[in-house]
C-alpha positions in Angstrom: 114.3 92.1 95.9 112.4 95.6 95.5 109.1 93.7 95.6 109.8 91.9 98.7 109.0 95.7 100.5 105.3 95.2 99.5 105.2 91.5 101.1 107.0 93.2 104.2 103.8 96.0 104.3 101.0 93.5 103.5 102.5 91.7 107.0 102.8 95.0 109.1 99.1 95.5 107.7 97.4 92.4 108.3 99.7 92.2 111.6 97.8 95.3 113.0 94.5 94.0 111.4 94.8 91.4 113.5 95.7 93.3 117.1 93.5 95.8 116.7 90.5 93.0 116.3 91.8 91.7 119.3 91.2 95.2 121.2 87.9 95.4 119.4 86.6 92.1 120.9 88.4 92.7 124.0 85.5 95.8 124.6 82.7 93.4 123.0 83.6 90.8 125.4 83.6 93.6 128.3 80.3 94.5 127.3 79.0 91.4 127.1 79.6 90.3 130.7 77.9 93.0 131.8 80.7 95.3 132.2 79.7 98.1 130.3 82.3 100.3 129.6 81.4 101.9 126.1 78.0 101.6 127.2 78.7 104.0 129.7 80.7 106.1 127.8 77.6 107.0 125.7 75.2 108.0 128.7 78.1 110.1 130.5 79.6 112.0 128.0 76.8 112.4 124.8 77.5 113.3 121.8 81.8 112.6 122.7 81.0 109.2 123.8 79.4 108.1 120.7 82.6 109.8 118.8 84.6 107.2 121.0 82.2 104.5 120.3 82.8 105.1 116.6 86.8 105.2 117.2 86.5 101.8 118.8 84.7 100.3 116.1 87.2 101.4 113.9 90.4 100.3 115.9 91.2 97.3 113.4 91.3 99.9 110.2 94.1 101.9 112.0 96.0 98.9 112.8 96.5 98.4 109.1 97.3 102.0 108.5 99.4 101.5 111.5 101.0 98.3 110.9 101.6 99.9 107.3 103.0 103.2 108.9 105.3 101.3 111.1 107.2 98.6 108.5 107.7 102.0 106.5 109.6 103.6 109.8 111.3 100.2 110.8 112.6 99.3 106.7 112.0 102.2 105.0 115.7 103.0 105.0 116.7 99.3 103.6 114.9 99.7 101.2 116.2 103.2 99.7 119.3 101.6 100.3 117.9 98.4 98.1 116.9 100.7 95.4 120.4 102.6 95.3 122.0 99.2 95.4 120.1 98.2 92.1 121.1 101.4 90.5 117.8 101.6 88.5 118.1 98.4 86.9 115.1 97.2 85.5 113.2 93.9 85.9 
């Protein structure tokens, strides 16, 4: 049952993959219409708008480490309790 923890990671991972592409396209869309919002961002504030640009890109990457982050808050204590319960048995 101890491997099941790394099926229950790969999920939060791919889970927060997946919302932070969302949020990514959500911006490209934006942009697209003519809405320029990171477009903007660059002519306003320089060198920080670029910086923000460059976090935006990057949005899906932290939603793994975030989804990843977040199983590990949500089940990390079932599954000390799993590997207590097996009392170092091995497989």
């Amino acid at each position: 049952m101890s491997n099941l923890k790394y099926v229950y990671y790969a999920f939060g991972g791919f889970i927060g993959f997946v919302c932070g592409l969302i949020i990514q396209m959500i911006f490209m869309m934006l942009e697209r219409s003519g809405t320029l919002v990171l477009g903007k961002l660059a002519e306003d504030l320089g060198v920080v708008g670029r910086i923000v640009i460059y976090l935006i890109e990057g949005i899906p990457y932290m939603g793994i480490a975030f989804g990843v982050l977040l199983v590990h808050y949500l089940f990390g204590h079932q599954f000390q309790q799993e590997n207590q319960n097996d009392g170092g048995k091995e497989n």
